[in-house]
C-alpha positions in Angstrom: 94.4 97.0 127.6 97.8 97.9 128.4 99.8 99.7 125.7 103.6 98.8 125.3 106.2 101.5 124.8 108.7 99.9 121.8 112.9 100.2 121.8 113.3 103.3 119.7 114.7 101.0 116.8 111.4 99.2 117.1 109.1 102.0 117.2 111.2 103.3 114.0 110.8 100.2 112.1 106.8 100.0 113.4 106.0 103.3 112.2 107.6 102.6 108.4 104.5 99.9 108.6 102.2 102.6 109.8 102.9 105.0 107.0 102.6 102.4 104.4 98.9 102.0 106.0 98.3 105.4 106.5 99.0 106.0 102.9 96.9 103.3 101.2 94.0 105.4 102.4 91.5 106.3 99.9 92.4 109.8 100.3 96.0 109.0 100.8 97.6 110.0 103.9 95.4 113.7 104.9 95.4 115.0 108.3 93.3 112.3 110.1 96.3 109.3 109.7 98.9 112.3 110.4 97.0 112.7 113.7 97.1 109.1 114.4 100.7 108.6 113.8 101.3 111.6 115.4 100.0 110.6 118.8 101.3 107.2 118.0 104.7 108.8 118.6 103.6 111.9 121.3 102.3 109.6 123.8 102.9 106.0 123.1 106.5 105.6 121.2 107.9 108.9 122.4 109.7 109.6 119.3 109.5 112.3 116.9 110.7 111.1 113.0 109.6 112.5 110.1 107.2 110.2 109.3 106.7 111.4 105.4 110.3 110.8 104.9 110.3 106.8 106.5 110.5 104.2 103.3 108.7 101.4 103.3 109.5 98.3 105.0 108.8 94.4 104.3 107.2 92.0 106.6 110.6 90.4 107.1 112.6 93.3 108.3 109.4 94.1 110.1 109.5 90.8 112.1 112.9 90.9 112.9 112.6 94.4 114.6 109.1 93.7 116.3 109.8 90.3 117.8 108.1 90.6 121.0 104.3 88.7 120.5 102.6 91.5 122.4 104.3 94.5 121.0 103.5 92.8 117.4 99.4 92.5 118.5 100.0 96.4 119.8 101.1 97.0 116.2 98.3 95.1 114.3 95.8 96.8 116.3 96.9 100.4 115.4 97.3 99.8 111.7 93.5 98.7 112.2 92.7 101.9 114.0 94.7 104.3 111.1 93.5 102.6 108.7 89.8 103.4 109.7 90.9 107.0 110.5 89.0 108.5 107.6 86.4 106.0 106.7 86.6 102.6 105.8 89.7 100.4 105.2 90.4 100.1 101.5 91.1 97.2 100.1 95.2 97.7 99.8 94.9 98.9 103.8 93.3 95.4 104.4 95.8 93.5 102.3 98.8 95.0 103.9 97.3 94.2 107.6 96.6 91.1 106.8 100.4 89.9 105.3 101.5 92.2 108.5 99.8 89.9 110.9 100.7 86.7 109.5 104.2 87.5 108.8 104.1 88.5 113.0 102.7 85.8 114.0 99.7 87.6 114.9 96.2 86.4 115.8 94.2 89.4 116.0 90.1 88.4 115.6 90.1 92.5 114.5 92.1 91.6 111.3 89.3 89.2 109.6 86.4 91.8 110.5 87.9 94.8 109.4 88.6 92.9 106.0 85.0 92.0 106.0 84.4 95.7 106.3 87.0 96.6 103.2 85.1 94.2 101.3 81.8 95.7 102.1 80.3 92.6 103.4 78.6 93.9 105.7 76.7 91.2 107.2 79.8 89.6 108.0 81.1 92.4 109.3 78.7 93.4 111.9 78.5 89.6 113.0 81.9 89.4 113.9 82.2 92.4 115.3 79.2 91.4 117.7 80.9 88.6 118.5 83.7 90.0 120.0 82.7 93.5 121.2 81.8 94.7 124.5 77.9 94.0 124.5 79.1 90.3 125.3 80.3 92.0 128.8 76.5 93.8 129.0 74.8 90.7 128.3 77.1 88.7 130.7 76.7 91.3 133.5 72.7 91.3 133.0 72.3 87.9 133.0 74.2 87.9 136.5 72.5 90.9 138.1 69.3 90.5 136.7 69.2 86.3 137.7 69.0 84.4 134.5 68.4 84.8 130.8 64.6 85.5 130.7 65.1 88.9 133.2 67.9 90.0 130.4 65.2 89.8 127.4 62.6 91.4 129.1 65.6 93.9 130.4 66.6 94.1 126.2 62.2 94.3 125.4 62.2 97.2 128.0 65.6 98.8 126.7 63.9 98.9 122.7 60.7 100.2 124.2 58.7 96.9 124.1 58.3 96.2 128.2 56.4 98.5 130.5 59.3 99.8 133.3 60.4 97.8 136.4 59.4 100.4 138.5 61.4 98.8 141.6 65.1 98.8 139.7 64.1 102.5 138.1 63.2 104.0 141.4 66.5 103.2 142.7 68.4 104.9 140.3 65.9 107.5 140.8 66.8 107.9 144.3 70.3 108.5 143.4 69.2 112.1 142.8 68.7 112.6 146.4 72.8 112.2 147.2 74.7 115.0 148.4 76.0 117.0 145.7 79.6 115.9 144.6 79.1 112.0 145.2 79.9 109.2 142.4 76.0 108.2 142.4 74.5 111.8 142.4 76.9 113.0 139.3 75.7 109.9 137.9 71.7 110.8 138.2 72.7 114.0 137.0 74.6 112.6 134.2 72.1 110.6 132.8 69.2 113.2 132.9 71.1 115.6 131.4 71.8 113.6 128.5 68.5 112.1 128.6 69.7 108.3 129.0 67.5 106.6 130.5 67.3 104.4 133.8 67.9 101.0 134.1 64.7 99.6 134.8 62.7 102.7 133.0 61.6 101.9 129.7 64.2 102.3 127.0 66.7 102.4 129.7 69.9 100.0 129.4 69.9 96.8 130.9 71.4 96.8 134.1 74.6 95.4 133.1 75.6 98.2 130.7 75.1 100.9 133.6 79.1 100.4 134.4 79.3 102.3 130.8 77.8 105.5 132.4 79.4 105.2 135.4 82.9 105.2 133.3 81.6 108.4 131.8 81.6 110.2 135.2 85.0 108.7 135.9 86.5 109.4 133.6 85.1 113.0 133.5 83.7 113.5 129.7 80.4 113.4 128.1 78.5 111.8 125.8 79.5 114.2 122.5 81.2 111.9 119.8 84.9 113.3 121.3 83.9 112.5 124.3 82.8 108.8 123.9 85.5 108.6 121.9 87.9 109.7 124.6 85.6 107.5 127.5 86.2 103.9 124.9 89.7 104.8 125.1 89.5 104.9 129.2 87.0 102.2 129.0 89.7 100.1 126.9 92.2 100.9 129.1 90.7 99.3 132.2 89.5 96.2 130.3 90.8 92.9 131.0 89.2 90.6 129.2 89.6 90.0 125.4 87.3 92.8 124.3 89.3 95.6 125.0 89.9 96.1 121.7 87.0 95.8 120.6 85.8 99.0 122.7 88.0 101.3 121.5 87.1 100.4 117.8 83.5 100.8 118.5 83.7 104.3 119.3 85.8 105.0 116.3 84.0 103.4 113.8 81.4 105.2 114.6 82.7 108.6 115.4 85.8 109.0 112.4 84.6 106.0 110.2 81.4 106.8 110.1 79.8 103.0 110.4 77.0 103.5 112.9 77.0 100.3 115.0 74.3 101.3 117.2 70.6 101.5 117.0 70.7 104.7 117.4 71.0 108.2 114.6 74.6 109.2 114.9 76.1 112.6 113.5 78.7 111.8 110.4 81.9 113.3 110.0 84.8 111.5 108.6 88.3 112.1 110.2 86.7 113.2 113.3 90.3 112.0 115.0 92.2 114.9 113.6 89.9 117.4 115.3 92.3 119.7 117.8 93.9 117.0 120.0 91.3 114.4 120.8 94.2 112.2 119.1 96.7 112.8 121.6 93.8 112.7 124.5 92.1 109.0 123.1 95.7 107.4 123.3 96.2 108.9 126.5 92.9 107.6 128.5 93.6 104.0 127.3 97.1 104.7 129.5 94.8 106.3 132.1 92.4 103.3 132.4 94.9 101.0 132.2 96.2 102.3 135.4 93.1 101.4 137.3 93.0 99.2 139.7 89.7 97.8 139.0 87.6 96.6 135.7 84.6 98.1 136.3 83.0 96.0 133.2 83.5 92.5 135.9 81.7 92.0 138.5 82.3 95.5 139.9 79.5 96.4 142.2 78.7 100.0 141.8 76.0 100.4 144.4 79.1 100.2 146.9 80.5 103.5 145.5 77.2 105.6 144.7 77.5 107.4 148.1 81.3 108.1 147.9 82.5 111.9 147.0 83.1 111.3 143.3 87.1 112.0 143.8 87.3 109.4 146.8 85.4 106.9 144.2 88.4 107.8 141.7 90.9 107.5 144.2 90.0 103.7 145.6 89.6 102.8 141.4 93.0 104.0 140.6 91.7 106.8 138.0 94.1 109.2 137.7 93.4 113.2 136.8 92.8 113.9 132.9 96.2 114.3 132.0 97.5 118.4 131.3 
């Protein structure tokens, strides 16, 4: 997911959108959409307008300044992401994305599910989110590694608690723990202890192809607090190729500053989340830091290859760069 720095009369015209989003929230426009702008135009735009003084601006005079197809996805994609900066989208939020898009041109599969969401059809919602989110690349990676579809349900029966462990595929995780200090694959073992995730292959572990999430974790250098998977989606984004980058990103923030749990799992609440210190200004700039890798690690990258590499000469052949100052 590469993200695409505007022409200054662009970014000017782009951010008169975003405002009109940001203030059709349902508590009008509070500190979580000022922090979203406000890294909007820190890290991505490079600007620094008054926002609360920008007028409004109609989808013509929006078209004509934000011709360029990709730029006018980039821009669909962070009204989405202000508009679920404190909660759900409200209904005037979804109305003005949706005339956004189609006056751009826009074909954004995010636009239709988020509407589902404003419209509290929630069925809907979560099966077209599924549809296009980043499980598709666990499932797709299981099935490969793991040889076929019946070893990814028994690896999905294991992962809910339902199948006895492979003790094969857990030991070798296990053995990870026996690496030198300092290497990708023992910061890994120690990674998932600590946060008591479980093995692939141990029971209520993740299937094998979602290990690369964990892995991504100790790349990218954070944990598994909601900032910090909030920050690792953004990194995690940033070195997808395929067509569910987006998707990874929003998952973490509808959980973590929207507050719609997607997971089976209990997650802590707290609305606006975003506009805690700067994990703003830090989310947009891991999706710059993982789009400079050189590698996705979600296709066919084969971590086992890495595991005994010190964990900066891992970063250093991936093309992860330090956590910016």
């Amino acid at each position: 997911m590469d993200l695409l720095k505007p022409r200054q009369e662009s970014a000017h015209a782009q951010l008169r959108a975003l405002m009109m989003v940001a203030c059709s929230a349902s508590n009008g426009f509070a500190r979580p959409q000022r922090a979203m702008l406000d890294a909007i135009q820190q890290v991505l735009f490079e600007t620094n307008f008054d926002v609360e003084s920008l007028e409004s601006i109609d989808e013509g005079a929006l078209a004509q300044a934000c011709g360029e197809p990709s730029e006018a996805r980039q821009l669909i994609r962070f009204m989405i992401l202000t508009a679920i900066a404190e909660g759900p989208p409200t209904l005037e939020q979804s109305r003005l994305i949706d005339s956004f898009s189609k006056s751009l041109k826009v074909d954004e599969p995010a636009v239709g599910v988020i509407s589902n969401l404003a419209k509290k059809r929630m069925i809907r919602f979560r099966v077209g989110f599924a549809r296009r989110a980043h499980v598709r690349t666990y499932l797709r990676n299981s099935k490969r590694l793991l040889g076929g579809g019946f070893p990814v349900i028994k690896a999905f029966l294991r992962f809910r608690g339902l199948l006895g462990p492979d003790e094969n595929l857990a030991s070798r995780f296990c053995a990870l723990g026996d690496l030198p200090l300092g290497t990708l694959g023992r910061e890994f073992h120690d990674h998932c202890r600590d946060a008591a995730i479980g093995f692939s292959g141990e029971k209520g572990g993740f299937p094998l192809g979602a290990v690369y999430h964990d892995f991504s974790h100790v790349l990218s250098g954070y944990d598994i607090s909601p900032e910090g998977e909030i920050k690792n989606a953004g990194f995690q984004a940033g070195f997808c190729k395929g067509d569910e980058d987006f998707f990874t990103t929003l998952f973490a923030n509808l959980i973590h500053t929207a507050g719609i749990n997607l997971t089976p799992f209990e997650m802590p609440v707290d609305l606006g989340r975003i506009a805690q210190g700067t994990l703003a200004v830090d989310w947009l700039r891991e999706i710059k830091r993982g789009s400079a890798m050189s590698v996705d690690l979600g296709d066919n990258w084969n971590f086992w290859d890495f595991v005994e590499l010190p964990i900066d000469v891992a970063r250093e052949k991936l093309g992860v760069q330090p956590i910016a100052a």
